[in-house]
C-alpha positions as CSV (number, residue, x, y, z in Angstrom):
1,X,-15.1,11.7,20.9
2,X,-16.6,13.0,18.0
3,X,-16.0,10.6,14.6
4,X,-17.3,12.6,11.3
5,X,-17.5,9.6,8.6
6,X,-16.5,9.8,5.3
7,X,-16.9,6.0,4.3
8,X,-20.1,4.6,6.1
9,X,-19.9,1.4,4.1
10,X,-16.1,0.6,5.6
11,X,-16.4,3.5,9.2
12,X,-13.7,5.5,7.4
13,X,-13.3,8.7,9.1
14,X,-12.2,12.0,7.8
15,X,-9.3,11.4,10.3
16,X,-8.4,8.5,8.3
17,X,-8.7,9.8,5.0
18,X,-6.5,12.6,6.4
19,X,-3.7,10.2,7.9
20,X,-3.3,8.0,4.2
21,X,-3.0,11.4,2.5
22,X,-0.1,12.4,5.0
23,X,1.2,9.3,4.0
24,X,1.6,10.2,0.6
25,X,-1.8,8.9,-1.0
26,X,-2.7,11.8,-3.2
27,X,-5.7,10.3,-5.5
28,X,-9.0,9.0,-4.3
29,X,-8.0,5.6,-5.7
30,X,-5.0,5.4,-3.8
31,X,-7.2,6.2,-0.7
32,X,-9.6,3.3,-1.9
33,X,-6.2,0.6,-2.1
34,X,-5.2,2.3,1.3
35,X,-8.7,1.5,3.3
36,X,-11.2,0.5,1.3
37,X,-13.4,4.1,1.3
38,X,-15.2,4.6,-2.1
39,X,-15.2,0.9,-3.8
40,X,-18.6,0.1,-2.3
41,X,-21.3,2.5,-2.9
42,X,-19.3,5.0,-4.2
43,X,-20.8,8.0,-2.5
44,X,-17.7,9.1,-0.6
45,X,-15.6,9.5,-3.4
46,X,-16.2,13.4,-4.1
47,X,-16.1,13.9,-0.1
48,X,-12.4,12.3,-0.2
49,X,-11.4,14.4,-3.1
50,X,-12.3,17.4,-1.5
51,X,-10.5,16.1,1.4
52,X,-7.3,15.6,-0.6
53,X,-7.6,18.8,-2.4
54,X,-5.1,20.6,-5.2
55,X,-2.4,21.0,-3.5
56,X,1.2,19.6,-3.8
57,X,1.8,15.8,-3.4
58,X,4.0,14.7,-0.9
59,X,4.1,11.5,-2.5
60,X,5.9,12.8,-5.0
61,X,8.5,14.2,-3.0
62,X,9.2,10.7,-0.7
63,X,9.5,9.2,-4.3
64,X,12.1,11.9,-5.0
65,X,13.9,10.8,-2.4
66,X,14.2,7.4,-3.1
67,X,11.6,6.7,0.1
68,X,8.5,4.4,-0.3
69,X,5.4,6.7,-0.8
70,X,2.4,4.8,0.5
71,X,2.0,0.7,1.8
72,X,-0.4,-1.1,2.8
73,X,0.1,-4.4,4.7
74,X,3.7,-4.7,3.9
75,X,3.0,-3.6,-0.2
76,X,3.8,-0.6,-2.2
77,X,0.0,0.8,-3.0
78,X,1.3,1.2,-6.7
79,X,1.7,-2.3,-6.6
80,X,-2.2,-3.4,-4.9
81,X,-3.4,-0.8,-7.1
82,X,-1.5,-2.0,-10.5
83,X,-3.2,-6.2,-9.3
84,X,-6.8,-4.6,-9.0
85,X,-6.3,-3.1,-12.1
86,X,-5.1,-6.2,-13.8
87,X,-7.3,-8.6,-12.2
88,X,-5.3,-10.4,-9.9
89,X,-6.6,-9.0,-7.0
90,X,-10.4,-8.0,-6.2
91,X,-10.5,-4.6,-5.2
92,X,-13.6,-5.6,-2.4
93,X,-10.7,-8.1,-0.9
């Protein structure tokens, strides 16, 4: 099986990236809450963009529907990414 890595600091793979972006995350930073890829060293971060793209969102649309977009271990990402941003969660955790 051939694995092409994207995060070497956490062993994300591009396969991973690509599964959290099916799943409606649609930002780098909602990669990073997903899996951790690109809060180390940092050096992934444009590879995951490129990865995600320009096109549509399909977060966006679940939310539309009245769906959950994204979670992670049982919590809305908006939610882990709101605590890292307010400090009540450390974004290395």
């Amino acid at each position: 099986m051939n694995r092409v890595y994207v995060c070497s600091c956490f062993g994300i793979t591009e396969k991973q990236v690509k599964e959290h972006a099916a799943a409606g995350a649609c930002t780098p930073r909602q990669i990073a809450s997903a899996s951790k890829a690109g809060t180390d060293c940092g050096s992934c971060v444009r590879t995951i963009q490129s990865l995600l793209g320009r096109g549509g969102c399909p977060r966006r649309e679940l939310l539309d529907q009245g769906k959950p977009a994204l979670t992670v271990a049982g919590s809305d990402v908006a939610d882990v990414t709101d605590a890292v941003g307010l400090g009540r969660l450390d974004a290395a955790a």
